[in-house]
mmCIF file as gemmi writes it, N, C-alpha and C atoms, coordinates in Angstrom:
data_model
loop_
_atom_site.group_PDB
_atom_site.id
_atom_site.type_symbol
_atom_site.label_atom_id
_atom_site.label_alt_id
_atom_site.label_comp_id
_atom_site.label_asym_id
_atom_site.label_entity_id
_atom_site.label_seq_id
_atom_site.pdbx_PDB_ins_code
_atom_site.Cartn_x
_atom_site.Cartn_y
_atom_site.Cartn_z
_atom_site.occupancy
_atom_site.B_iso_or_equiv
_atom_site.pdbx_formal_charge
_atom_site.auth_seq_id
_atom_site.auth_asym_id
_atom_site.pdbx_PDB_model_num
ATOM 1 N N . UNK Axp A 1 ? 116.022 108.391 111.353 1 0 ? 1 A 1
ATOM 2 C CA . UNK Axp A 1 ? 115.632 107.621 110.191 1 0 ? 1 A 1
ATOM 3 C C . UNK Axp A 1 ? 116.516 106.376 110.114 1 0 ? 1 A 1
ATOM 4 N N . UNK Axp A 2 ? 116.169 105.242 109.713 1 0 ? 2 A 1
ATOM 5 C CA . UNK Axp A 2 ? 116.415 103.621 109.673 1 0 ? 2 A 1
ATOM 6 C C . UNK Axp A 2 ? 117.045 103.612 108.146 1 0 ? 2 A 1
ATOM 7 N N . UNK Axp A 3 ? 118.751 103.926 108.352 1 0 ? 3 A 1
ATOM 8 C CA . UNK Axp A 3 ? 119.354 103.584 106.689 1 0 ? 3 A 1
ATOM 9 C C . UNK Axp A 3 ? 119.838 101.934 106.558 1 0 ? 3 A 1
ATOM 10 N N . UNK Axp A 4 ? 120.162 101.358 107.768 1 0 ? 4 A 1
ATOM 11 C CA . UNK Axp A 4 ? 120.47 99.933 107.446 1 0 ? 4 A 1
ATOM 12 C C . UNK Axp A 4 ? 119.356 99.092 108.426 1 0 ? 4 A 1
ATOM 13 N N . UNK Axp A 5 ? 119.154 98.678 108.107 1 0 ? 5 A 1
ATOM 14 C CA . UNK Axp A 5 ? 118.537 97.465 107.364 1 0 ? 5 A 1
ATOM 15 C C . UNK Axp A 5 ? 117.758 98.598 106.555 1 0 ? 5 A 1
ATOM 16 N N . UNK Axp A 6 ? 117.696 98.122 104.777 1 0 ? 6 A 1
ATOM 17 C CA . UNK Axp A 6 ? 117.103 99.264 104.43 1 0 ? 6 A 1
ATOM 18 C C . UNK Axp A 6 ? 115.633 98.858 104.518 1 0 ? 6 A 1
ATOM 19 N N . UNK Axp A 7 ? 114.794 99.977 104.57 1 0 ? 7 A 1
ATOM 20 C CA . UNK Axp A 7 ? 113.422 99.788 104.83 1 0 ? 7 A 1
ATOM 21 C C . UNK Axp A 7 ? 112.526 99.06 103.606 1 0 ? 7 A 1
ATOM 22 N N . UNK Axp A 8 ? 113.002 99.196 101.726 1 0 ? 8 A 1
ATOM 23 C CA . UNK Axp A 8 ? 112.483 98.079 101.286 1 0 ? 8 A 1
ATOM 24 C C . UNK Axp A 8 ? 112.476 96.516 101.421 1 0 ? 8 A 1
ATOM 25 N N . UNK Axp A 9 ? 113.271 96.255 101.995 1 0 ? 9 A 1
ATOM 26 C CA . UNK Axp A 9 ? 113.587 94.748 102.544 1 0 ? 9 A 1
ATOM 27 C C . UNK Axp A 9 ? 112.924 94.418 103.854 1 0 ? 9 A 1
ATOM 28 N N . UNK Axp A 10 ? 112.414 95.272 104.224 1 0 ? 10 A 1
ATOM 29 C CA . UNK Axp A 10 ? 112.008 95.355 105.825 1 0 ? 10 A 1
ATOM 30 C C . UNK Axp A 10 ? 110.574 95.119 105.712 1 0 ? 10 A 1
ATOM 31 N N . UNK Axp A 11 ? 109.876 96.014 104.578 1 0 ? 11 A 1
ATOM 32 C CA . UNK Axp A 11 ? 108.383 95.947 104.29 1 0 ? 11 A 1
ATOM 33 C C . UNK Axp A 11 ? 108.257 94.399 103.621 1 0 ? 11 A 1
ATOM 34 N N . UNK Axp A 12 ? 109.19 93.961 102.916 1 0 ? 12 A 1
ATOM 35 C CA . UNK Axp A 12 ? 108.93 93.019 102.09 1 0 ? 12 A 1
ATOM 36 C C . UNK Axp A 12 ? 108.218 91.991 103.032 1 0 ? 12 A 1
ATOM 37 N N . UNK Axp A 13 ? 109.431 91.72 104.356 1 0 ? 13 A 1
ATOM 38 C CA . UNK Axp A 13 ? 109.647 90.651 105.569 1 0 ? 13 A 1
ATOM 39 C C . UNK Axp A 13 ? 108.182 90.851 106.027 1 0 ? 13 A 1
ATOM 40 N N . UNK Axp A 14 ? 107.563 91.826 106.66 1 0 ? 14 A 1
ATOM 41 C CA . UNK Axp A 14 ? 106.418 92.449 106.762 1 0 ? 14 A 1
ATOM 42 C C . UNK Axp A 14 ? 105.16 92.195 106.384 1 0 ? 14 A 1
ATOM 43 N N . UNK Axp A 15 ? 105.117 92.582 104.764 1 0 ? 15 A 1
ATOM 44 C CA . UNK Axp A 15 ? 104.027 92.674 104.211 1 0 ? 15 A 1
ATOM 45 C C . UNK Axp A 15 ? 103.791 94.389 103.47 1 0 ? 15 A 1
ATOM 46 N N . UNK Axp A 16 ? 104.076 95.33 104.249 1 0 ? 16 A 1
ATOM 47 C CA . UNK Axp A 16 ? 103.751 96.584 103.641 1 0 ? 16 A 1
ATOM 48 C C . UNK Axp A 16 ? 104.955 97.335 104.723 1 0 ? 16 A 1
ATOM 49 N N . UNK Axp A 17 ? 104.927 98.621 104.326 1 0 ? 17 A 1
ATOM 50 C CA . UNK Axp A 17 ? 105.56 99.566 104.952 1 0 ? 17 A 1
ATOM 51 C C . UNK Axp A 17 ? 104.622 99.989 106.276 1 0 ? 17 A 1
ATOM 52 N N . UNK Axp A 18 ? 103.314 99.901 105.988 1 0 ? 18 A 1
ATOM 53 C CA . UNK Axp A 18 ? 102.417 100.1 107.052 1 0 ? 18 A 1
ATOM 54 C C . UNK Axp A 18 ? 102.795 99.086 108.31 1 0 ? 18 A 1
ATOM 55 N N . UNK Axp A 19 ? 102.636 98.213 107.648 1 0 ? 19 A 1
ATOM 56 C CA . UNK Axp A 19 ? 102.395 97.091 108.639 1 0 ? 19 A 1
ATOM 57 C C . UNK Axp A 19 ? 104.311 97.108 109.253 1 0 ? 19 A 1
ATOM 58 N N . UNK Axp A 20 ? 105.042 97.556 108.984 1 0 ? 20 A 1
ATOM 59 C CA . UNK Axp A 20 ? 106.617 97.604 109.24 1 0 ? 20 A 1
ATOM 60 C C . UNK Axp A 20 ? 106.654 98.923 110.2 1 0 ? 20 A 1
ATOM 61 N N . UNK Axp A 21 ? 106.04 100.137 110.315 1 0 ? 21 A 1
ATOM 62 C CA . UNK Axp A 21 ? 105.507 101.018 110.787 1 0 ? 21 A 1
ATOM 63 C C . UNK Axp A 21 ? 104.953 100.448 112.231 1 0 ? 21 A 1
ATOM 64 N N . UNK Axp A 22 ? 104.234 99.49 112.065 1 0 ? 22 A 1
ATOM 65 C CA . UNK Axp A 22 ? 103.791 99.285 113.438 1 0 ? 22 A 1
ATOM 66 C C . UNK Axp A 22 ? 104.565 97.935 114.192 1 0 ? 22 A 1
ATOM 67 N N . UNK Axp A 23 ? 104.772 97.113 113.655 1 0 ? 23 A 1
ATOM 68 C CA . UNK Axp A 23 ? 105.404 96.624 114.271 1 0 ? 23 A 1
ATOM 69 C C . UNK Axp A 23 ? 107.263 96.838 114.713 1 0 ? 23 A 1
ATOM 70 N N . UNK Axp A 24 ? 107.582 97.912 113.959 1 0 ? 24 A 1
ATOM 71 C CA . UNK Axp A 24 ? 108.211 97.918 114.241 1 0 ? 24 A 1
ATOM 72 C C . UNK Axp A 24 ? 108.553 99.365 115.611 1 0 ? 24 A 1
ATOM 73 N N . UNK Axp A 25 ? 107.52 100.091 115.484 1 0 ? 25 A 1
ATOM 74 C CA . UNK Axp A 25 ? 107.11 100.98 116.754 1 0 ? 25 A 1
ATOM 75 C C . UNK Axp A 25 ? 106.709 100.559 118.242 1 0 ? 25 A 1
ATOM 76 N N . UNK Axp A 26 ? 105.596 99.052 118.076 1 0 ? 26 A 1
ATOM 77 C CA . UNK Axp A 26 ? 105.284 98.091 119.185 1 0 ? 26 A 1
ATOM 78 C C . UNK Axp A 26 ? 106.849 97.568 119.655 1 0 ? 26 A 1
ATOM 79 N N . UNK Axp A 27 ? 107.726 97.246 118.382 1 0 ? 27 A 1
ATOM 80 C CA . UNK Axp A 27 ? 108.87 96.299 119.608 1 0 ? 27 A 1
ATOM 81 C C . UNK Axp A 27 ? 109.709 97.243 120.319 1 0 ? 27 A 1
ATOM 82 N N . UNK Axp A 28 ? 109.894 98.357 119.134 1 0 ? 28 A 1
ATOM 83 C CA . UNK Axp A 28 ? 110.751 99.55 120.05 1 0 ? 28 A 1
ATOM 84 C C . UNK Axp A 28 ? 110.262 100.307 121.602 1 0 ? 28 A 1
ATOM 85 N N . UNK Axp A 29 ? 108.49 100.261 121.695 1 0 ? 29 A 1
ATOM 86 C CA . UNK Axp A 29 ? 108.265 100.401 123.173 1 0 ? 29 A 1
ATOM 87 C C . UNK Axp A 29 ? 108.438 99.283 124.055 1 0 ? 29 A 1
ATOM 88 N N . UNK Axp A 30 ? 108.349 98.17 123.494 1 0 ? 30 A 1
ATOM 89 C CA . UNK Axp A 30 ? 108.761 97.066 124.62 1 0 ? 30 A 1
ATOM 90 C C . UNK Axp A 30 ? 110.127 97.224 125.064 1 0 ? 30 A 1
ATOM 91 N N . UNK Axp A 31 ? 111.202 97.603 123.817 1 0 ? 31 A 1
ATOM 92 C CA . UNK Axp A 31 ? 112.534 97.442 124.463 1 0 ? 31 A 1
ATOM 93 C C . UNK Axp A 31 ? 112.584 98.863 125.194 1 0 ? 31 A 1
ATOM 94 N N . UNK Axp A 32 ? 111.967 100.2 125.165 1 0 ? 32 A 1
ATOM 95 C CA . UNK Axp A 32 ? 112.3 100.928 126.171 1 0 ? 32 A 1
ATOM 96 C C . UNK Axp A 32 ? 111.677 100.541 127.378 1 0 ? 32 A 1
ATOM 97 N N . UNK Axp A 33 ? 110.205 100.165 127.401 1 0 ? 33 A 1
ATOM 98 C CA . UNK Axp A 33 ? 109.676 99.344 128.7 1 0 ? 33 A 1
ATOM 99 C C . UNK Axp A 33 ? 110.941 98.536 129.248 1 0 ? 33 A 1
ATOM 100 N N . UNK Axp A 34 ? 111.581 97.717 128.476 1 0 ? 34 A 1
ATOM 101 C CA . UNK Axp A 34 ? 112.389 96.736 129.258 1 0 ? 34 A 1
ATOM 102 C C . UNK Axp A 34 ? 113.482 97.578 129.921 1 0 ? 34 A 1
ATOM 103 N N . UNK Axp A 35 ? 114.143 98.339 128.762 1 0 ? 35 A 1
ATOM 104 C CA . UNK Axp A 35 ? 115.213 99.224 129.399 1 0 ? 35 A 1
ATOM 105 C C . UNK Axp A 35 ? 114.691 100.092 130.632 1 0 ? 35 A 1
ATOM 106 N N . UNK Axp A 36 ? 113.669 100.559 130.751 1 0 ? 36 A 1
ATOM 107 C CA . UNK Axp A 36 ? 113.669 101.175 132.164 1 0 ? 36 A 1
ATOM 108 C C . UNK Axp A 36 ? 113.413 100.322 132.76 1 0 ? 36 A 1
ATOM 109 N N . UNK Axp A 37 ? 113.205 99.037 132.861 1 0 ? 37 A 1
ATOM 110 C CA . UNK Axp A 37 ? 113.099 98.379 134.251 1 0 ? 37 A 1
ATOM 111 C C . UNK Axp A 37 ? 114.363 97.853 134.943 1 0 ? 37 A 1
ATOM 112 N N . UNK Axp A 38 ? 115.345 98.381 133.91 1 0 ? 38 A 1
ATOM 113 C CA . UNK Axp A 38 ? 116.478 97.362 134.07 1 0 ? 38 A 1
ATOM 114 C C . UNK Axp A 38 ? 117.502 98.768 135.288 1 0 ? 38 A 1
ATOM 115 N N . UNK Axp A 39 ? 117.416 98.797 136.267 1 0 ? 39 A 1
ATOM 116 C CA . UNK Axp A 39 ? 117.845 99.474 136.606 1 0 ? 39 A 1
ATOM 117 C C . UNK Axp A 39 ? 119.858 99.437 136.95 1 0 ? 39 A 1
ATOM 118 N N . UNK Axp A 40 ? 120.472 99.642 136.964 1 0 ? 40 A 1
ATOM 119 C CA . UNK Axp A 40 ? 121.702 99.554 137.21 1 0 ? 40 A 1
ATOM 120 C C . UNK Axp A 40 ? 122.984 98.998 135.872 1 0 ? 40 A 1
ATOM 121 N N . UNK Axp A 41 ? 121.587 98.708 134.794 1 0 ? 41 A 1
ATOM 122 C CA . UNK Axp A 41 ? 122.629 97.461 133.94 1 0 ? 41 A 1
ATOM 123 C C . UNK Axp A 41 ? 123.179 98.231 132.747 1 0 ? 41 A 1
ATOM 124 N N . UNK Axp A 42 ? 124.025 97.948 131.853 1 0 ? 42 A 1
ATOM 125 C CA . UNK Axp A 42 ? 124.647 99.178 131.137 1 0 ? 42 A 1
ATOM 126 C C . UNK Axp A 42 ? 123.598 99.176 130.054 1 0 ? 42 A 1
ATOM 127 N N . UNK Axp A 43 ? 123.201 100.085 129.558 1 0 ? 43 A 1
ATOM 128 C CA . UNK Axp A 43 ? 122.602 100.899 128.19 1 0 ? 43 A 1
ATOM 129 C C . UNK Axp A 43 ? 122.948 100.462 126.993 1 0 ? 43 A 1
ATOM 130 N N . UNK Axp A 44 ? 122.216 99.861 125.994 1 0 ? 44 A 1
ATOM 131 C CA . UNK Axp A 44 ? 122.838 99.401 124.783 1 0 ? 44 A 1
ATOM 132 C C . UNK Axp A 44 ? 123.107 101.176 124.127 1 0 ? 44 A 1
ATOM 133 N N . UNK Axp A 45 ? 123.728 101.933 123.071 1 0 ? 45 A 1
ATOM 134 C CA . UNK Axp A 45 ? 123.622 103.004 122.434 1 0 ? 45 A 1
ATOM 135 C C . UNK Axp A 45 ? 122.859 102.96 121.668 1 0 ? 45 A 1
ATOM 136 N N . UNK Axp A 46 ? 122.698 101.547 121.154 1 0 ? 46 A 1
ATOM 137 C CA . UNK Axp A 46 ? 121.901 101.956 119.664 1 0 ? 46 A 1
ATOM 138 C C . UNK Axp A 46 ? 120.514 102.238 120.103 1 0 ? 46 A 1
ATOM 139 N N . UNK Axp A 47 ? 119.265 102.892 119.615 1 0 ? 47 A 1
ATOM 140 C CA . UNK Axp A 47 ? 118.162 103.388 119.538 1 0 ? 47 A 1
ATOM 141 C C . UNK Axp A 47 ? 117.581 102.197 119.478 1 0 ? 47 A 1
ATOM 142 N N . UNK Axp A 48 ? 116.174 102.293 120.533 1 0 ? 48 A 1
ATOM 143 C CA . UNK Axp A 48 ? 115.307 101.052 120.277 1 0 ? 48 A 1
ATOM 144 C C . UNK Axp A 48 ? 114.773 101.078 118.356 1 0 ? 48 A 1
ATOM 145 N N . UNK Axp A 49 ? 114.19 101.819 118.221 1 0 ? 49 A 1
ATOM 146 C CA . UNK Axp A 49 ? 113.755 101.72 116.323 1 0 ? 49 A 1
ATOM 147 C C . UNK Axp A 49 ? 114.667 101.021 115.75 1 0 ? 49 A 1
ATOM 148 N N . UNK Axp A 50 ? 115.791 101.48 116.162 1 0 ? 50 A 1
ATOM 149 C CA . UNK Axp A 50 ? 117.069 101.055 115.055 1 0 ? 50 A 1
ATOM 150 C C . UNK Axp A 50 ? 117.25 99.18 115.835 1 0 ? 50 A 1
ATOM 151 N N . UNK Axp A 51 ? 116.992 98.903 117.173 1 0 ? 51 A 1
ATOM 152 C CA . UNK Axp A 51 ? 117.253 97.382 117.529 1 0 ? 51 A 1
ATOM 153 C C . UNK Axp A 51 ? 116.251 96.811 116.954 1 0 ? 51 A 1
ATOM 154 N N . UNK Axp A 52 ? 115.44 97.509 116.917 1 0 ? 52 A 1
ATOM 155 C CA . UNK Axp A 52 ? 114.03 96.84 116.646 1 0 ? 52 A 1
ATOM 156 C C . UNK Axp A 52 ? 113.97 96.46 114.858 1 0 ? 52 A 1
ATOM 157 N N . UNK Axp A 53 ? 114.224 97.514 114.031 1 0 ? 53 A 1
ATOM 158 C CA . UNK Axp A 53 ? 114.339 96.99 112.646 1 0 ? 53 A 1
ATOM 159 C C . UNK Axp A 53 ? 115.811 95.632 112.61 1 0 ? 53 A 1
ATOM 160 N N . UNK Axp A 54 ? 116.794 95.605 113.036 1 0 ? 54 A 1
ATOM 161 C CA . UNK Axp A 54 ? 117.439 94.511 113.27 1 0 ? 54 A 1
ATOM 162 C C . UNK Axp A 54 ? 117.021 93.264 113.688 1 0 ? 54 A 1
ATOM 163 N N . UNK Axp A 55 ? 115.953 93.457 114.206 1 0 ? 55 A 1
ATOM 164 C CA . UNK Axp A 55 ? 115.696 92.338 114.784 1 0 ? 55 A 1
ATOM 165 C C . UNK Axp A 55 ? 114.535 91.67 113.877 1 0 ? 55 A 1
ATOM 166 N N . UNK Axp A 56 ? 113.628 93.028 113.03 1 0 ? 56 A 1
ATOM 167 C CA . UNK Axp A 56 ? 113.283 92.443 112.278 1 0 ? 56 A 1
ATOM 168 C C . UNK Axp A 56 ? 113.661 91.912 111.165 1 0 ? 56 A 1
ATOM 169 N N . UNK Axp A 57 ? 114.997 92.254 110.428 1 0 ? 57 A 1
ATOM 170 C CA . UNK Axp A 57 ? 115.43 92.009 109.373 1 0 ? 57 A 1
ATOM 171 C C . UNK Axp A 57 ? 116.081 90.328 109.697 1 0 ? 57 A 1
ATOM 172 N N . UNK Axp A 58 ? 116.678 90.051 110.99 1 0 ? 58 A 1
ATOM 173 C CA . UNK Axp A 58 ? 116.922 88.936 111.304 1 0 ? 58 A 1
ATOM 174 C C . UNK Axp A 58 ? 115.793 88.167 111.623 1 0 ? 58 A 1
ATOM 175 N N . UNK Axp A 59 ? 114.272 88.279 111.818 1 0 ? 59 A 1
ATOM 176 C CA . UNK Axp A 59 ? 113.374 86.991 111.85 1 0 ? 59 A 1
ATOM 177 C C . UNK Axp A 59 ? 113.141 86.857 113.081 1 0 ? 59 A 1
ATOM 178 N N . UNK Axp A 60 ? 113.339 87.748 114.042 1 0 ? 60 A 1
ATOM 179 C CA . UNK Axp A 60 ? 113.464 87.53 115.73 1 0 ? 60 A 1
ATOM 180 C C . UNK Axp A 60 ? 112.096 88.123 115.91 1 0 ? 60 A 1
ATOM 181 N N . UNK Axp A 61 ? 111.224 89.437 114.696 1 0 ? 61 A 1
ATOM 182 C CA . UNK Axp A 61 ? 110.315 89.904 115.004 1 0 ? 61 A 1
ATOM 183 C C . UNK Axp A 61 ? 109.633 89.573 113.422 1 0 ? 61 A 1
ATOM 184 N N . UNK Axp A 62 ? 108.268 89.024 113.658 1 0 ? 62 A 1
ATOM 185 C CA . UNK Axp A 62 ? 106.953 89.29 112.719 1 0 ? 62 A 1
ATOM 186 C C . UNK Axp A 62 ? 106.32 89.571 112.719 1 0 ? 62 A 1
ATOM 187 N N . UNK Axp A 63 ? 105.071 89.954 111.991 1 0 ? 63 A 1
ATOM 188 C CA . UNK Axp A 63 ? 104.245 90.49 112.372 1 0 ? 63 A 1
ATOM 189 C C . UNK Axp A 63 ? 102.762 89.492 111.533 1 0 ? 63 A 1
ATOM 190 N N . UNK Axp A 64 ? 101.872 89.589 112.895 1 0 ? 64 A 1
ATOM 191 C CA . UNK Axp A 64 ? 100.819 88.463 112.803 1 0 ? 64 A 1
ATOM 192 C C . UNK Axp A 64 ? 99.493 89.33 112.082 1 0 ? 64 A 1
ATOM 193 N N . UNK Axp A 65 ? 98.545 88.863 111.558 1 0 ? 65 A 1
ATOM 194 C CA . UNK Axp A 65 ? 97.018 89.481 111.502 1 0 ? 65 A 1
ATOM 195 C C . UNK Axp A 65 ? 96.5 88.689 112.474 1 0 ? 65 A 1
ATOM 196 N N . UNK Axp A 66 ? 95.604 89.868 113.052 1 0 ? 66 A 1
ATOM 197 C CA . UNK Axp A 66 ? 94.675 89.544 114.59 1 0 ? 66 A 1
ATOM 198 C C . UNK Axp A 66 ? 93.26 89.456 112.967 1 0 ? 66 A 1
């Protein structure tokens, strides 16, 4: 479970908790996609979910309507 960045501030950035739900599940498989390709290089610890809400709380991730 995601205690910092807290998750009302996260939906706000967002739009809904739904919509924070998925985008924030889409970036966390990209960063394990990336992490396994990366073969030899050191391992961040922290959990993709948990990089991934960071990254949204910093503006690095949004989320678009198709």
């Amino acid at each position: 479970m995601i205690h910092e960045p807290p998750i009302d501030e996260l939906a706000k950035k967002v739009g809904s908790k739904y919509a924070l739900c998925i985008v924030a599940a889409k970036r966390a498989r990209q960063l394990l996609d990336y992490s396994s390709n990366q073969v030899g290089k050191d391992q961040k610890t922290d959990k993709p979910l948990s990089l991934a809400a960071v990254e949204i709380q910093e503006g690095k991730v949004t989320a678009t309507k198709f």
